[in-house]
C-alpha positions in Angstrom: 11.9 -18.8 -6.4 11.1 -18.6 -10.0 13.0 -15.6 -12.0 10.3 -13.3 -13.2 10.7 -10.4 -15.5 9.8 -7.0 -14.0 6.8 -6.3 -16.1 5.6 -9.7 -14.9 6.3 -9.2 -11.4 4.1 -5.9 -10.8 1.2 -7.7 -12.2 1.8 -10.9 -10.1 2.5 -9.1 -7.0 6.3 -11.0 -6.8 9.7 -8.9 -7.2 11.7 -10.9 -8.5 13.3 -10.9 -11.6 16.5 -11.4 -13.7 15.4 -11.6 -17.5 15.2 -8.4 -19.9 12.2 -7.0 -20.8 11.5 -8.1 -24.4 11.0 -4.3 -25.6 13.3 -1.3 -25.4 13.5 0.7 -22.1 12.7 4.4 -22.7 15.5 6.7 -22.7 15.3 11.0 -21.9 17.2 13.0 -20.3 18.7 14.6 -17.1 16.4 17.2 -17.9 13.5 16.0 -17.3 13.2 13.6 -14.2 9.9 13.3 -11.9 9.7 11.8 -8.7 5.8 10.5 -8.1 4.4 11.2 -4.3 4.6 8.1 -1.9 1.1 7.0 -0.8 1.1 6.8 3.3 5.1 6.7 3.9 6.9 9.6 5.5 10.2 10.4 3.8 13.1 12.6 5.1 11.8 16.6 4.8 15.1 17.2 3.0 14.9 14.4 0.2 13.6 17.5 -1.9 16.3 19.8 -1.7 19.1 17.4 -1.8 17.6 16.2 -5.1 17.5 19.5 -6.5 20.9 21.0 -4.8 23.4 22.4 -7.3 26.5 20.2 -8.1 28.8 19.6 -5.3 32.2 20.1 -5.5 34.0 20.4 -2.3 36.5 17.7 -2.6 38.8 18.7 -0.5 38.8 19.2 3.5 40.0 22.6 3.9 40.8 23.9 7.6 37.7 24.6 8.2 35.2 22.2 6.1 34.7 20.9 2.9 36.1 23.7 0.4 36.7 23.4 -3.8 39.8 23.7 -4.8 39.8 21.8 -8.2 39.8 24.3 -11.6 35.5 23.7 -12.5 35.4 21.2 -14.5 35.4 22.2 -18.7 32.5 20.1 -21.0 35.5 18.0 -22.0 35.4 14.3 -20.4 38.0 12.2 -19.4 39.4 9.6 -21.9 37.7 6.9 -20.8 34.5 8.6 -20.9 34.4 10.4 -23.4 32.9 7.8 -25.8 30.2 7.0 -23.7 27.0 8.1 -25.0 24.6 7.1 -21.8 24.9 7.3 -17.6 24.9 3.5 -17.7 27.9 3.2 -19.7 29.7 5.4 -17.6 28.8 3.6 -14.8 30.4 0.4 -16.6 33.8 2.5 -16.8 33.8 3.6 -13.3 33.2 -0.5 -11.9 35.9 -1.4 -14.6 38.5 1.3 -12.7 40.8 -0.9 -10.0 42.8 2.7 -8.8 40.7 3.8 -5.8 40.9 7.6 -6.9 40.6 7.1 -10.5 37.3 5.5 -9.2 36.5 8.5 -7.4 37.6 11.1 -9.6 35.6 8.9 -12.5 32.4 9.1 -10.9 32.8 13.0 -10.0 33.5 13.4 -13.8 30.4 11.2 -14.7 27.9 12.4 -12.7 28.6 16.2 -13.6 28.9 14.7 -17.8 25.1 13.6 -17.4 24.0 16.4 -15.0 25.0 19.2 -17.2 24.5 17.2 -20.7 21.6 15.5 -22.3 22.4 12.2 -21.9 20.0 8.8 -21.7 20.3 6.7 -18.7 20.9 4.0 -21.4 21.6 0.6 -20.8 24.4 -1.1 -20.2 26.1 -4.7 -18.3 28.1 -4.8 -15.0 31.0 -6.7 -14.4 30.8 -9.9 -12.3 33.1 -7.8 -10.0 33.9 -4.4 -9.8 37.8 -3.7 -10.4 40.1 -3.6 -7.0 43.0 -2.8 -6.5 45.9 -4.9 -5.1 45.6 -3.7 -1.7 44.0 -3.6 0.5 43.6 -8.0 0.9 40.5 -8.7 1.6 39.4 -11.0 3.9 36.4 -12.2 5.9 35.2 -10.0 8.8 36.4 -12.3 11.6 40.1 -11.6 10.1 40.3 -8.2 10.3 43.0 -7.6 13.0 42.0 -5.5 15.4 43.4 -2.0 16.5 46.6 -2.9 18.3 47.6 -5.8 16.0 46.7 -3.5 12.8 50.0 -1.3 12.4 47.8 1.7 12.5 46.6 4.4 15.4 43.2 4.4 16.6 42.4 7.0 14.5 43.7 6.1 11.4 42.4 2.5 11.8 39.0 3.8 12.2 39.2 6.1 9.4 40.6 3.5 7.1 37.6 0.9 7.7 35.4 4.1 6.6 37.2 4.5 3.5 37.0 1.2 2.5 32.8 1.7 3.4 32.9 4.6 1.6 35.0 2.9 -1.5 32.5 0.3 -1.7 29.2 2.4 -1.7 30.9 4.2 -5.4 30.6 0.7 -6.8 27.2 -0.6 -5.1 25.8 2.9 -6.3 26.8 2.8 -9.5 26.3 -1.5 -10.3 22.7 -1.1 -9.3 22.1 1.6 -11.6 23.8 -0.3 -14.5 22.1 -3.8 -13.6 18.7 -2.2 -13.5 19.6 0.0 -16.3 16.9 -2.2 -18.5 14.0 -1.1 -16.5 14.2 2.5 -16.7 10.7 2.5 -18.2 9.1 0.7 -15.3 11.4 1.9 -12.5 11.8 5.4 -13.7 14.2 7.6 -14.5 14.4 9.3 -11.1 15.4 6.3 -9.6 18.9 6.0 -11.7 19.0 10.0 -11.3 19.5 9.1 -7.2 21.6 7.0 -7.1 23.9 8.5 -9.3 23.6 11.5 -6.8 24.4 9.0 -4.2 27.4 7.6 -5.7 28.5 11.4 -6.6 28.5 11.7 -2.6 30.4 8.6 -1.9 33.4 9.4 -4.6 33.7 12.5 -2.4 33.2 11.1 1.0 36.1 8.2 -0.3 38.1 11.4 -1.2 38.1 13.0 2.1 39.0 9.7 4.0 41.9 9.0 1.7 43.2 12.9 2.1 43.1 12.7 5.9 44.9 9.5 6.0 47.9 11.3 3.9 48.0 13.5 6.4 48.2 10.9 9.2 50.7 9.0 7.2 48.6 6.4 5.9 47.4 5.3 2.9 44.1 3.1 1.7 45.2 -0.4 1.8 47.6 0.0 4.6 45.4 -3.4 6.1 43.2 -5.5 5.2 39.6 -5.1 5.0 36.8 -7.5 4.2 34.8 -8.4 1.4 31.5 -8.3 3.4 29.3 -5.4 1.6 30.2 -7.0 -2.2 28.8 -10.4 -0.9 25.6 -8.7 0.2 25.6 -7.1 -2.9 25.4 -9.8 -4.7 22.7 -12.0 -3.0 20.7 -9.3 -4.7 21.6 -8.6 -7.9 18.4 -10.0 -9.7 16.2 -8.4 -7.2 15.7 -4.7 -7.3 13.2 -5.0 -4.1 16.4 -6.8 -2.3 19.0 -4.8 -3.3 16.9 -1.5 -2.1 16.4 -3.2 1.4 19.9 -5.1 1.4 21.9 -1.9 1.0 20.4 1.5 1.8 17.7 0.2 4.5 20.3 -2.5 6.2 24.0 -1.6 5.1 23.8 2.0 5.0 21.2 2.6 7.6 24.2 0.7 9.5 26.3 3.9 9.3 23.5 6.1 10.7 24.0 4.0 14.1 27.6 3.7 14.0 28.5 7.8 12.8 27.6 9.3 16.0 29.7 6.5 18.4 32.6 7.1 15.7 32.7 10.8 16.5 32.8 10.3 20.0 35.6 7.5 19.9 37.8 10.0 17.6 37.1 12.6 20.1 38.3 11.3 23.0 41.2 10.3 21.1 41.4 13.5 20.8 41.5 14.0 16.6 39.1 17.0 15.8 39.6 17.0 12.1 38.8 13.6 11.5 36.0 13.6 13.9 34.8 16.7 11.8 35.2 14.8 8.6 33.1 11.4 10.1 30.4 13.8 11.1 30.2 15.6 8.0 29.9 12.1 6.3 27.3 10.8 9.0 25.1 13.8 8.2 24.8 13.5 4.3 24.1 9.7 4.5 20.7 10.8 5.6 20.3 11.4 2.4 21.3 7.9 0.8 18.9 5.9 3.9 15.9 8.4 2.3 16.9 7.3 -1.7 16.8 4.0 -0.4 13.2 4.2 1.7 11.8 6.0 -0.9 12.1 3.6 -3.9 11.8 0.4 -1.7 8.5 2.0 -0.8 7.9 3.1 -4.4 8.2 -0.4 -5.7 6.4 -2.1 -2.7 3.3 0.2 -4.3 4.0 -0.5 -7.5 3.4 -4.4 -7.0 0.6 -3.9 -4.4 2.7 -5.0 -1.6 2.7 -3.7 2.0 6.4 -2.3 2.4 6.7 -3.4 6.2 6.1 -7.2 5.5 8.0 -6.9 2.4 10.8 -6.0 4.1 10.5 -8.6 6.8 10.4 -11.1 4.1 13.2 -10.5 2.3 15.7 -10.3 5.2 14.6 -13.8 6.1 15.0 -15.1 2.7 18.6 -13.5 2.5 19.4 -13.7 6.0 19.8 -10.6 6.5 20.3 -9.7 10.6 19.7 -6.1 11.7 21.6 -5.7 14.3 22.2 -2.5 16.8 22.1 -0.3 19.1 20.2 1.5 16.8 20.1 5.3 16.1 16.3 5.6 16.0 16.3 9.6 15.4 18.3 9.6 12.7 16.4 6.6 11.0 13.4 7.5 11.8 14.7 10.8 10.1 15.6 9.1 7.0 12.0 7.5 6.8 12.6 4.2 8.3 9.9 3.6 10.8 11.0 1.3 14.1 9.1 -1.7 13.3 10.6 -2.5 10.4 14.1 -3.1 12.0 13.5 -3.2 15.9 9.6 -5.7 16.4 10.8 -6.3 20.0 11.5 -2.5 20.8 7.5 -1.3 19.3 6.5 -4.6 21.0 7.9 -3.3 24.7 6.5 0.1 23.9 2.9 -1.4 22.9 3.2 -3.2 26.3 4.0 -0.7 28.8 1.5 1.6 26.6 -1.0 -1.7 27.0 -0.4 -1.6 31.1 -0.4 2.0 31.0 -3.9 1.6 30.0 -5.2 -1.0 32.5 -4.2 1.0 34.9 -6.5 3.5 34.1 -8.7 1.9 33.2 -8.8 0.6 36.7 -8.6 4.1 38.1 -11.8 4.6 36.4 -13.5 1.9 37.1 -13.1 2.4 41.1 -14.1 6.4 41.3 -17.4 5.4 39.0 -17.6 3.0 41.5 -16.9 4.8 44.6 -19.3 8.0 42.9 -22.0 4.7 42.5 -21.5 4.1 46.1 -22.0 7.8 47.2 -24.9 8.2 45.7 
């Protein structure tokens, strides 16, 4: 398909695009971001709050919950960011870090730098590849050895996959905001204020994983995990349409289905803490599913495009599968309504409604006939 600049694409009706635009984007600050109402698209009642909820700093898992125990943070920046003048920028140092934590750590400091300051979004270039460590390797999902071959408990193993999820969504997070830093004055500033927010979450979701596998005697990269959630990544990284449906409305909408059987499984293995960390996490990626609807929707509208069938089109271009058993509450929670990700399910529904109907339709039809008769 033909590369098309943003501007070009909203008044052509396509969303694709991979060229600058030939002016330069406006820049303003934190201060000052607006979020326009979506025009006949539920979105999750707490999108709102979370948007406008103080800085979050519980990056530890205390006894109880997630507590702060970190010194609050001075106006001073660390090294690496302290020269950075925009949030894009800083986005480019945290996806040039290869140390997990640093990454994590990083992004904390960034997000509360432009929160609290009066910086631009700005505009800046991603790497090809965001920096990784040497561990863990990673490999394709059909190599990941499984539980009993992996050298780690149940528990452990399943909380290492997470943080290597949660690892992953920092970077994804942040490249999409520096990638489609240029098209701040067409997508908005809200838009790279979200997912900022988002990657703020993920740094500290990562950091919670990594502390509770210290305490089981683990580290991250104690097996391999796959390279699976980059590639998807990157099937969309001209497309801001794709990368909206590709990542929060497939990939993270994933974990909204998967959260609540992960709790169980750590459960019955009997690991309360960890199951209490998993839910915690399961529960604020409501959040990042909503930032996701919400702008896929917004730019949908924005090129005169019906959302549903936009959708549907770009999972078939990219081959994109949604797969289940789905967690319909919780995504229809997040704003995701059922036919975008499970046809065959409304279609069943619409059918038993559909005989449902005849049915009574019948029963009608026979008492006017039998009061006819009586008559």
């Amino acid at each position: 398909m033909q590369q098309l600049k943003f501007r070009a694409m909203l008044s052509t009706a396509t969303y694709r695009f991979s060229s600058y635009p030939s002016s330069p984007p406006r820049l303003s600050s934190a201060a000052s971001v607006e979020y326009p109402p979506l025009d006949h698209h539920p979105q999750w009642s707490g999108l709102d709050l979370w948007r406008r909820s103080p800085l979050n700093r519980d990056r530890y898992w205390g006894p109880n919950g997630p507590i702060e125990i970190e010194v609050r943070p001075t106006t001073s920046s660390p090294p690496s960011l302290s020269s950075c003048s925009s949030l894009a920028e800083m986005g480019g140092v945290v996806l040039s870090s290869s140390d997990p934590l640093t990454k994590a750590k990083l992004t904390h400091s960034a997000y509360t730098k432009w929160r609290l300051g009066d910086l631009p979004v700005g505009v800046s270039h991603p790497p090809s590849r965001p920096a990784r460590p040497p561990k863990p390797q990673l490999v394709s999902p059909k190599e990941i050895p499984p539980p009993k071959s992996s050298g780690l408990p149940l528990n452990a193993y399943m909380l290492h996959n997470l943080a290597h999820v949660e690892l992953n969504a920092i970077d994804l997070a942040w490249d999409t905001i520096v990638r489609f830093s240029p098209y701040i004055d067409l997508l908005g500033e809200g838009f790279f204020a979200d997912f900022a927010h988002v990657a703020d979450d993920e740094s500290r979701h990562f950091t919670w994983c990594t502390q509770r596998l210290a305490e089981l005697g683990f580290s991250y990269g104690d097996m391999a995990a796959h390279s699976f959630l980059w590639r998807e990544c990157e099937k969309s990284s001209d497309d801001v349409a794709a990368r909206l449906a590709v990542i929060p409305l497939v990939q993270e909408a994933r974990g909204l289905d998967a959260g609540p059987r992960l709790v169980n499984k750590l459960m019955g293995f009997g690991d309360h803490r960890t199951s209490n960390i998993v839910a915690k996490i399961a529960d604020e990626e409501v959040a990042h599913v909503a930032v996701g609807v919400y702008w896929f929707v917004s730019v949908c509208q924005k090129m005169g495009r019906a959302p549903a069938s936009t959708f549907t089109e770009i999972l078939q271009e990219y081959n994109v599968e949604v797969k289940g058993p789905f967690n319909h509450s919780a995504r229809q929670e997040a704003g995701i309504p059922k036919e975008w990700y499970d046809p065959l399910s409304t279609t069943k529904e619409e059918n038993k409604l559909s005989k449902v109907y005849d049915r009574l339709a019948c029963i009608i039809s026979m008492e006017q006939e039998n009061s006819s008769l009586g008559k």
